[in-house]
mmCIF file of the C-alpha atoms, coordinates in Angstrom:
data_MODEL
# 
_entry.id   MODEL 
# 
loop_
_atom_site.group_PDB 
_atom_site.id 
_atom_site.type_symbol 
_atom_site.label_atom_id 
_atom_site.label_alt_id 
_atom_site.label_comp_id 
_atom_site.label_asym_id 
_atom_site.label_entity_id 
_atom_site.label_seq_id 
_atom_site.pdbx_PDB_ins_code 
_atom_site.Cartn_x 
_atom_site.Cartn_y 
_atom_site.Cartn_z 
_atom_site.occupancy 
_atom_site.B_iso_or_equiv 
_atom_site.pdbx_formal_charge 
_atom_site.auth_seq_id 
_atom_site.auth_comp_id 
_atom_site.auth_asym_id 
_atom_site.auth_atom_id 
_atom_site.pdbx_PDB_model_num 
ATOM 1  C CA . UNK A 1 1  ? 169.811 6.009  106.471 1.00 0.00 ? 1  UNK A CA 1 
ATOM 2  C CA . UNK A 1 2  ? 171.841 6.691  103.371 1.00 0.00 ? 2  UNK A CA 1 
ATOM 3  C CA . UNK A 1 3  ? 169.396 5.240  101.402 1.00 0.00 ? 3  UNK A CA 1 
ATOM 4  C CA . UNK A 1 4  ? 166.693 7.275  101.606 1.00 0.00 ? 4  UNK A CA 1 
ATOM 5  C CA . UNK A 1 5  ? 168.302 10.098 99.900  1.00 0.00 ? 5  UNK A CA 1 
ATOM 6  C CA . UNK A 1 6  ? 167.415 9.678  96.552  1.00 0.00 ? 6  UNK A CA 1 
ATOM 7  C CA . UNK A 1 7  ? 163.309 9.155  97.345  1.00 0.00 ? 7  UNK A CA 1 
ATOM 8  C CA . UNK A 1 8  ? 163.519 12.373 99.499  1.00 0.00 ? 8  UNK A CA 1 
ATOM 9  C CA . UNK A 1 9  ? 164.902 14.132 96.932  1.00 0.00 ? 9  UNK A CA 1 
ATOM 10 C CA . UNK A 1 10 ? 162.451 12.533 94.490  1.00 0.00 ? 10 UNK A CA 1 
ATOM 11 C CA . UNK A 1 11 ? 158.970 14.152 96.802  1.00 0.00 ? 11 UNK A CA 1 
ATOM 12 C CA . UNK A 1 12 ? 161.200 17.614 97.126  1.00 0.00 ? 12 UNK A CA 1 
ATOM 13 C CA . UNK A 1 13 ? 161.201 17.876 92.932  1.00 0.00 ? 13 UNK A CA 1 
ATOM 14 C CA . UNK A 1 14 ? 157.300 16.728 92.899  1.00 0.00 ? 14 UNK A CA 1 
ATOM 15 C CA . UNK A 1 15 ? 156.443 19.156 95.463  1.00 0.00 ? 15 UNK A CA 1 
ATOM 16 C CA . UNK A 1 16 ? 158.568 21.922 94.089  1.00 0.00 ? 16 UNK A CA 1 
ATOM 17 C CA . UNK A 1 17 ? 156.646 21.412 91.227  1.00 0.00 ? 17 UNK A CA 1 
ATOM 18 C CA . UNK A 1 18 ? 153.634 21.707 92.315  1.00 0.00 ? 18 UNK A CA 1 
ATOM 19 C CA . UNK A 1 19 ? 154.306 24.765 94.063  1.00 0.00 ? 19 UNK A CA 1 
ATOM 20 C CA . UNK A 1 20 ? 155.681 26.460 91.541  1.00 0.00 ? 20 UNK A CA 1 
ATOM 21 C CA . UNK A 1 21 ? 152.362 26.259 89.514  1.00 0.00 ? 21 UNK A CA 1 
ATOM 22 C CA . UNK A 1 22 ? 150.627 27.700 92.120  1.00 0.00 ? 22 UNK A CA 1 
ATOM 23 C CA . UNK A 1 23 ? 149.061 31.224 91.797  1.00 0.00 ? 23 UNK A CA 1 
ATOM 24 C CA . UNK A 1 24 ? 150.579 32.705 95.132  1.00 0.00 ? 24 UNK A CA 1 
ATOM 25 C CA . UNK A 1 25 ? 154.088 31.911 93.819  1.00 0.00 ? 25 UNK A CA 1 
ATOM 26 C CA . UNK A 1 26 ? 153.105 34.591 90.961  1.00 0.00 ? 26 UNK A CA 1 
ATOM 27 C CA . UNK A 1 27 ? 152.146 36.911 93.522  1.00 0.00 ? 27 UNK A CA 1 
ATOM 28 C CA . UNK A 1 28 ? 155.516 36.495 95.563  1.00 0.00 ? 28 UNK A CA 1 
ATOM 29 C CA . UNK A 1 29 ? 157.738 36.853 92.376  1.00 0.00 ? 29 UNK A CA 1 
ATOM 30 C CA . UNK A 1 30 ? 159.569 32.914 93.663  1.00 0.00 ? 30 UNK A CA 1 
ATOM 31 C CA . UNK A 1 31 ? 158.150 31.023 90.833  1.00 0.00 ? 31 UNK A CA 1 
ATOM 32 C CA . UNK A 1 32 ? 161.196 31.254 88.869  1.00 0.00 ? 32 UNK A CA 1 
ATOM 33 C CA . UNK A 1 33 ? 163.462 30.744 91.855  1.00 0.00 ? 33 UNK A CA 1 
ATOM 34 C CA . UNK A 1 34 ? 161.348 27.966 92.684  1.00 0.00 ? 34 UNK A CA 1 
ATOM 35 C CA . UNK A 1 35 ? 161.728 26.609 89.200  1.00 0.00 ? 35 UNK A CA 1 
ATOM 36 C CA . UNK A 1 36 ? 165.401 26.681 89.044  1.00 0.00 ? 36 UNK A CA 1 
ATOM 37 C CA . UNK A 1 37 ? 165.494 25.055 92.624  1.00 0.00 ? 37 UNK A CA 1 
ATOM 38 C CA . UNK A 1 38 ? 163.293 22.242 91.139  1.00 0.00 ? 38 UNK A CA 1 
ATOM 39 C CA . UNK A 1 39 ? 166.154 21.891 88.102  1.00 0.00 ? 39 UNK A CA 1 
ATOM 40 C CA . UNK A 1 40 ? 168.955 21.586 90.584  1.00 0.00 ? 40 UNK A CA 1 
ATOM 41 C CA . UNK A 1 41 ? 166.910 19.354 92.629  1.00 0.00 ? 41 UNK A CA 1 
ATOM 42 C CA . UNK A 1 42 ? 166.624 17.050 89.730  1.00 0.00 ? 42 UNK A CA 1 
ATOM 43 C CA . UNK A 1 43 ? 170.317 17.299 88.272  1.00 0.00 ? 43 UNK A CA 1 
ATOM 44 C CA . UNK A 1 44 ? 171.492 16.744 92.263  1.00 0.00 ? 44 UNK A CA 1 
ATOM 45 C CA . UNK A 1 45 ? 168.431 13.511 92.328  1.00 0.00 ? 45 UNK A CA 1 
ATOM 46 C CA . UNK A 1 46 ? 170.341 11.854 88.941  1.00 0.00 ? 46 UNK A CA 1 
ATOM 47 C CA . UNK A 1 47 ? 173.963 12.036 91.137  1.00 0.00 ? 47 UNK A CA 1 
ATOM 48 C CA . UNK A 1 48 ? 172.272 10.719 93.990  1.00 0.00 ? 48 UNK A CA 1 
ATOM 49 C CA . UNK A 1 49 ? 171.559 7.711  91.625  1.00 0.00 ? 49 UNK A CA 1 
ATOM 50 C CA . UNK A 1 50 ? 174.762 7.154  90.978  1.00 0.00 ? 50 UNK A CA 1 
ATOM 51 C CA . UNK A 1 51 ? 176.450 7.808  94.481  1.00 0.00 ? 51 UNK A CA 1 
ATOM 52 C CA . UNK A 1 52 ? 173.668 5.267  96.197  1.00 0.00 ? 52 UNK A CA 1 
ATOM 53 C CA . UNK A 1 53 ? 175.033 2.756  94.088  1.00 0.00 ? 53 UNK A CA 1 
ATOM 54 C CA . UNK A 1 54 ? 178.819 3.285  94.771  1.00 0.00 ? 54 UNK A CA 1 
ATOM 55 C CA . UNK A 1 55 ? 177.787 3.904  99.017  1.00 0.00 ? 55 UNK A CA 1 
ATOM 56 C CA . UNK A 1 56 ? 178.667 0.398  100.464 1.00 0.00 ? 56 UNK A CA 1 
ATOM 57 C CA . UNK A 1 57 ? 182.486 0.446  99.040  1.00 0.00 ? 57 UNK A CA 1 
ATOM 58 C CA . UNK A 1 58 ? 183.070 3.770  100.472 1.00 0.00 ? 58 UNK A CA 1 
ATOM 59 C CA . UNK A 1 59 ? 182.800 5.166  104.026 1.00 0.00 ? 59 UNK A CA 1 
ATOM 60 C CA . UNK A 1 60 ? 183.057 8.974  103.261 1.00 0.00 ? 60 UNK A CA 1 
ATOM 61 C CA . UNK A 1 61 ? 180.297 8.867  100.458 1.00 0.00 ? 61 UNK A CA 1 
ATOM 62 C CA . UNK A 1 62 ? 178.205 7.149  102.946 1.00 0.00 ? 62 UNK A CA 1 
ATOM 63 C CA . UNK A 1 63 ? 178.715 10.263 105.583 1.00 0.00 ? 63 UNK A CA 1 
ATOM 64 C CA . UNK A 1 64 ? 177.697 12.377 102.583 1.00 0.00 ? 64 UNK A CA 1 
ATOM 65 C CA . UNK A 1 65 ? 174.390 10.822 101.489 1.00 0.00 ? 65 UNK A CA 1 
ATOM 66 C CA . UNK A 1 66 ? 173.381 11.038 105.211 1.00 0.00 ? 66 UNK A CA 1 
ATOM 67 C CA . UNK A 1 67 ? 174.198 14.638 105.134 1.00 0.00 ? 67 UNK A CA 1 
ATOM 68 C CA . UNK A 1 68 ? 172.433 15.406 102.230 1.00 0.00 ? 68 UNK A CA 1 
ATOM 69 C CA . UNK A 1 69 ? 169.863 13.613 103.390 1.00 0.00 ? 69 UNK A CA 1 
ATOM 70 C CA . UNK A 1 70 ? 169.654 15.698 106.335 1.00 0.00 ? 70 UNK A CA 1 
ATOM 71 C CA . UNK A 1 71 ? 169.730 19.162 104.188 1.00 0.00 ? 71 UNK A CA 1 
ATOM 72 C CA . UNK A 1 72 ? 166.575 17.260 102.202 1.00 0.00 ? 72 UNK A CA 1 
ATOM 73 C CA . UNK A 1 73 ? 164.586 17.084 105.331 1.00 0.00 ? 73 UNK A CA 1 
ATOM 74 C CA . UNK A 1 74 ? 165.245 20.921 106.112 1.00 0.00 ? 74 UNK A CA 1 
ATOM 75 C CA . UNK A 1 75 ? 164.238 21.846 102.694 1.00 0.00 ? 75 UNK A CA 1 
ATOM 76 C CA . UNK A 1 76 ? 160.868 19.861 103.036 1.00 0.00 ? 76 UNK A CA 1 
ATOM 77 C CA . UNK A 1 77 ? 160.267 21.187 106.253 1.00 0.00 ? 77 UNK A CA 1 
ATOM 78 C CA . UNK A 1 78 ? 160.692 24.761 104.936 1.00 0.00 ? 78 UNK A CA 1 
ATOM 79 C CA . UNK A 1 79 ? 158.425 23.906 101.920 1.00 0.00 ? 79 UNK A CA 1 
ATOM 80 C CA . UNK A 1 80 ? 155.787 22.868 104.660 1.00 0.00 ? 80 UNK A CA 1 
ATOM 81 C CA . UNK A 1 81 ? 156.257 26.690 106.081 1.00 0.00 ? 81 UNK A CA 1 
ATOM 82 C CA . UNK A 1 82 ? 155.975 28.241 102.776 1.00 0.00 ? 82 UNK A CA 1 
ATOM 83 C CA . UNK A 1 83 ? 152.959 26.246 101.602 1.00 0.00 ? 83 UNK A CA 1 
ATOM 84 C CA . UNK A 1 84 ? 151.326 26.951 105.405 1.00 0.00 ? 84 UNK A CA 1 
ATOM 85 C CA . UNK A 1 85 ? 152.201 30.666 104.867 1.00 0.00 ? 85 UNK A CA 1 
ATOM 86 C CA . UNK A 1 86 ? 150.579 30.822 101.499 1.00 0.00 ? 86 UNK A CA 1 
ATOM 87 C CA . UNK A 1 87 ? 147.275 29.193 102.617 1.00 0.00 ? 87 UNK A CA 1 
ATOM 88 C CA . UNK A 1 88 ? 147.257 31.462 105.867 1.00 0.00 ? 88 UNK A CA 1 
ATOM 89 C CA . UNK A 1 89 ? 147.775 34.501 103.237 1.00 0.00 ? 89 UNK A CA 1 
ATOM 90 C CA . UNK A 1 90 ? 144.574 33.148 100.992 1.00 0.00 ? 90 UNK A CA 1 
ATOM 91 C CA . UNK A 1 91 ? 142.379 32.911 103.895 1.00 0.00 ? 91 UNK A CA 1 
ATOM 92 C CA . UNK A 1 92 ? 143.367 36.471 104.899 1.00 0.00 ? 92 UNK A CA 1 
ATOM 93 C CA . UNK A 1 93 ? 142.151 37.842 101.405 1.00 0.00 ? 93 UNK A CA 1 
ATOM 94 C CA . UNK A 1 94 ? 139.197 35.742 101.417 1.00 0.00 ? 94 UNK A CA 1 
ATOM 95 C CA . UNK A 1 95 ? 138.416 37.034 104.646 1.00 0.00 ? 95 UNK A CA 1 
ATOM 96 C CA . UNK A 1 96 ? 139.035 40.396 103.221 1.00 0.00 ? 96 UNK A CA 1 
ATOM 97 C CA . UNK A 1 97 ? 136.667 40.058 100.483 1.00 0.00 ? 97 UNK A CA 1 
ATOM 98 C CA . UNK A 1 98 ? 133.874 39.411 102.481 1.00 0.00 ? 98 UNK A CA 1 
# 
């Protein structure tokens, strides 16, 4: 399970990123909060590295990466609200401007 930390928190930086260039974000005033969650993301994705490695000699750091792991999949699941949110809000002003 452990294991799978690292490539989640790989898709949350990529998606993050993508997000963050998006026009709504501008509109929201998050695309600099967005941003600096996309550095942390990336700093906390180069530690994962390292702690993946070092996993199968130690028990605790094992309970940790599945944590973490569990945190990743809350973030992506709130990224899937936000980006939902966002389209629902662009097909309110298109309906608006028709």
């Amino acid at each position: 399970m452990a294991e799978l930390a690292f490539p989640l928190a790989a898709k949350l930086i990529e998606r993050l990123s993508s997000i963050a260039s998006e026009e709504i974000c501008l509109v929201w005033g998050v695309q600099a909060d967005l941003q600096k969650l996309g550095r942390t993301m990336s700093t906390i994705r180069d530690v994962l590295l390292d702690a993946e490695e070092k996993q199968a000699r130690n028990s605790g750091l094992r309970s940790w990466l599945r944590q973490l792991k569990d945190v990743f999949l809350d973030a992506e699941d709130l990224l899937d609200e936000f980006e939902c949110e966002a389209l629902r809000r662009q097909v309110l002003v298109m309906k608006l401007r028709t």
